[in-house]
C-alpha positions in Angstrom: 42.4 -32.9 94.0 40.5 -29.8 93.2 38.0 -30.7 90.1 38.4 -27.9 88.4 41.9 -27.3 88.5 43.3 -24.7 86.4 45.4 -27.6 84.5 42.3 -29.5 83.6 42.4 -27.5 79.9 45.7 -29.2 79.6 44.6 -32.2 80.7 42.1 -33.0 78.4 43.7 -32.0 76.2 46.2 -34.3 76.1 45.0 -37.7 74.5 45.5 -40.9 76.9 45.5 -44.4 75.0 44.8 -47.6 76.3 45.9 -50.8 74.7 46.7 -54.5 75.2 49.2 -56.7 73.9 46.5 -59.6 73.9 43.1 -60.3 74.2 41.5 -60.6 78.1 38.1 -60.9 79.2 36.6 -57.0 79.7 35.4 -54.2 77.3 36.8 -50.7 78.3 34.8 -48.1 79.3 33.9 -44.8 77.7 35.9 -42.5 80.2 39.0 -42.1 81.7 38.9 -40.5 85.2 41.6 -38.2 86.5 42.7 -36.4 89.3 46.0 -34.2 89.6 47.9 -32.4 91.8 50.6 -29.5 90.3 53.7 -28.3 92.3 55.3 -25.1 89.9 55.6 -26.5 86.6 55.4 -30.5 87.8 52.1 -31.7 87.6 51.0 -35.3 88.1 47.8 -37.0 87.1 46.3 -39.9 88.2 44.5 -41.8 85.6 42.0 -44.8 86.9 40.4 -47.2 83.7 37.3 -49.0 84.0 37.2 -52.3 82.6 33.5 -54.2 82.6 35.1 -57.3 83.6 38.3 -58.9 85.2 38.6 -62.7 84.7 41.9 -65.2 84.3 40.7 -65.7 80.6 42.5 -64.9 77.3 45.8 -65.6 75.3 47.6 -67.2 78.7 48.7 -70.1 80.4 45.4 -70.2 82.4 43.3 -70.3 79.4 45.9 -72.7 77.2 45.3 -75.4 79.7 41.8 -74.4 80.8 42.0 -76.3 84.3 44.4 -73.3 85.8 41.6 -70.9 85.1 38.9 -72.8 85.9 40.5 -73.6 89.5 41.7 -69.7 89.9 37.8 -68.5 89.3 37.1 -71.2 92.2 38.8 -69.2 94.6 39.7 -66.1 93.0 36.8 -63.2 94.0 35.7 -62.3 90.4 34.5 -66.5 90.6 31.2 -64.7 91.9 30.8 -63.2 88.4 28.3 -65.9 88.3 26.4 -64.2 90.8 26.8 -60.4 89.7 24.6 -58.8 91.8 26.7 -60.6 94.6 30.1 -59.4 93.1 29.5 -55.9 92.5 28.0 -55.4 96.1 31.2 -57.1 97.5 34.2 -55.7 95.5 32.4 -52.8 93.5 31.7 -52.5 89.7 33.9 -53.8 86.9 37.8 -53.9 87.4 39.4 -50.5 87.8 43.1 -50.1 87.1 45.8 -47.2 87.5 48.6 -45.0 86.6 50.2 -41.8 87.7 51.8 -39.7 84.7 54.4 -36.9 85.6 54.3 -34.4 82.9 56.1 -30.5 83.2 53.6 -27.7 82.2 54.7 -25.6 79.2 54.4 -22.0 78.7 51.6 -22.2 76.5 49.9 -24.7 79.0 50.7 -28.0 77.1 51.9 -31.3 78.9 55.3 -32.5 78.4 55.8 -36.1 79.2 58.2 -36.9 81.7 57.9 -40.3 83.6 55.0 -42.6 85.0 54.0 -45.3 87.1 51.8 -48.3 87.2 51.4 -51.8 88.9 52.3 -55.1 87.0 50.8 -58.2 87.4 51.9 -58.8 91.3 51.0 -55.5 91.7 54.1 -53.9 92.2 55.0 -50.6 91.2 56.4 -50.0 88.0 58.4 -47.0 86.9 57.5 -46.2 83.0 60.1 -43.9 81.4 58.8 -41.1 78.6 59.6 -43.3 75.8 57.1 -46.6 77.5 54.2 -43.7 77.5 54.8 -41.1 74.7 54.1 -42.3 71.1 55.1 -40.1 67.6 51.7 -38.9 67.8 52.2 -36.9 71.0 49.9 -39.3 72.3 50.0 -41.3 76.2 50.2 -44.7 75.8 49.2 -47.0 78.8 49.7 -50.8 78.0 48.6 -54.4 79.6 50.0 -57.7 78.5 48.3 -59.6 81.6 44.5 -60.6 81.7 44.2 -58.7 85.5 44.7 -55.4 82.8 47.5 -53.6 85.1 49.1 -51.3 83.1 52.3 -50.6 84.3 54.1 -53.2 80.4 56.6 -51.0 78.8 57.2 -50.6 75.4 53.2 -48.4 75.1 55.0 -45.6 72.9 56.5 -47.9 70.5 52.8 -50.0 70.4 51.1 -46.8 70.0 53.1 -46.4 66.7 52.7 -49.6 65.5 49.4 -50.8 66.5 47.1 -48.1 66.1 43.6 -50.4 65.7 44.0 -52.1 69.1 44.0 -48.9 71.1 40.9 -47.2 72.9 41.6 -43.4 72.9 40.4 -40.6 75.1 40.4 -36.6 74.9 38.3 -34.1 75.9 35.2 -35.2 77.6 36.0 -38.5 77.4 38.2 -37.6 80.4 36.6 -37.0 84.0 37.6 -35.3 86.7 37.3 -37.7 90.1 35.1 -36.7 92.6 33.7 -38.4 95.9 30.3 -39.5 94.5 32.3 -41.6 91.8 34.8 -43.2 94.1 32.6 -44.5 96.2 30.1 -45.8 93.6 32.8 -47.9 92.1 34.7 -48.4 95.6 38.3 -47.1 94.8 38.8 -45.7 98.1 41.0 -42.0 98.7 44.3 -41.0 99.0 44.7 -42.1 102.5 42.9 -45.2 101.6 42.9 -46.6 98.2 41.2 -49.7 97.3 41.5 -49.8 93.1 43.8 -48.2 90.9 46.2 -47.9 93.7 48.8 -45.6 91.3 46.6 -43.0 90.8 46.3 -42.2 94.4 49.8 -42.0 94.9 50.7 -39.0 96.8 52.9 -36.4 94.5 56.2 -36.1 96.4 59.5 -36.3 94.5 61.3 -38.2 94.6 58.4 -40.4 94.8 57.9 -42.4 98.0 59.0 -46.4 97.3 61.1 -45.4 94.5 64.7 -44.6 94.8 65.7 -41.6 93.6 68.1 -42.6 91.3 65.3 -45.0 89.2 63.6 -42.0 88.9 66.7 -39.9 87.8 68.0 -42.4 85.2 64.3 -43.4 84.0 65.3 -47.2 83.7 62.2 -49.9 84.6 61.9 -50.7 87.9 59.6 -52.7 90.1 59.6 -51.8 93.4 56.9 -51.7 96.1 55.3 -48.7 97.5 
């Protein structure tokens, strides 16, 4: 990805919401990092959100019965969030999550929404169609319903309309350009290599790679693997 890509003006332009269905253990970051690649008037971006914190707590089974999430930060790695010096040296800061947005260019360099993916919560890939991202506002919509904060839930245009106060926003400078000093500070690895925010670092080939061609030409969910 070249940082200062001649579609970065659109880019930041174009507002990116985050937003969760319930409450999970984490505080979002102030940024949004991107990268993108643009074939003629496709261009695909590759959004990776920071969360301070990634633990099986929240309004879930785990939590409703305690024990389940008290046995799952035994063995899960975030456990070590009671040594967080230990943590962060092993498996980098925070939890970092992803998703690739397809959008078409317009004339007057504005994005047009057309498709996206993310991972659920078994980390499979997830096809979002333009009405799970776009909301009435014109704005991006990426949604979670799981405390591991993937974002690949449907439904994020329709939550965007409806509720407004639980979404974090970003435009402008609150969006960043990737660069190499940033991935490996936070450990998320390259395109050849991705460790976090695995759909952001998915290649742009259409039809994309692991996804049939004809999910991505109806635009109905699918969860497929890569």
């Amino acid at each position: 990805m070249a940082e200062n890509a001649p579609e970065s003006a659109g880019i930041v332009a174009q507002p990116v919401c985050v937003g969760a269905r319930s409450w999970s253990a984490g505080a979002l970051g102030d940024t949004v990092l991107y990268r993108s690649e643009q074939v003629g008037r496709k261009l695909e971006v590759g959004y990776f959100v920071y969360w301070s914190e990634e633990r099986p707590w929240g309004q879930n089974f785990f939590s409703y019965t305690a024990l389940p999430a008290l046995a799952m930060d035994a063995v899960y790695s975030h456990f070590l969030y009671v040594f967080p010096g230990l943590k962060d040296a092993l498996y980098g800061p925070g939890d970092v999550e992803g998703a690739m947005v397809e959008y078409e260019v317009r004339d007057d360099g504005s994005l047009a929404v057309l498709r996206g993916v993310a991972d659920d919560a078994s980390h499979r890939q997830v096809l979002l169609s333009r009405a799970d991202l776009l909301d009435s506002k014109g704005r991006v919509v990426l949604l979670t319903d799981v405390w591991s904060h993937q974002l690949g839930s449907h439904g994020g245009g329709v939550f965007g309309d409806t509720r407004n106060k639980d979404l974090k926003c970003y435009r402008g400078s609150a969006l960043q350009p990737m660069n190499e000093r940033i991935a490996r500070v936070f450990r998320l690895g390259s395109e050849r290599d991705p460790h976090r925010g695995n759909p952001a670092w998915i290649d742009p080939v259409l039809p994309r790679q692991g996804v049939p061609a004809e999910q991505l030409a109806t635009g109905k969910p699918a969860a497929v693997r890569q």
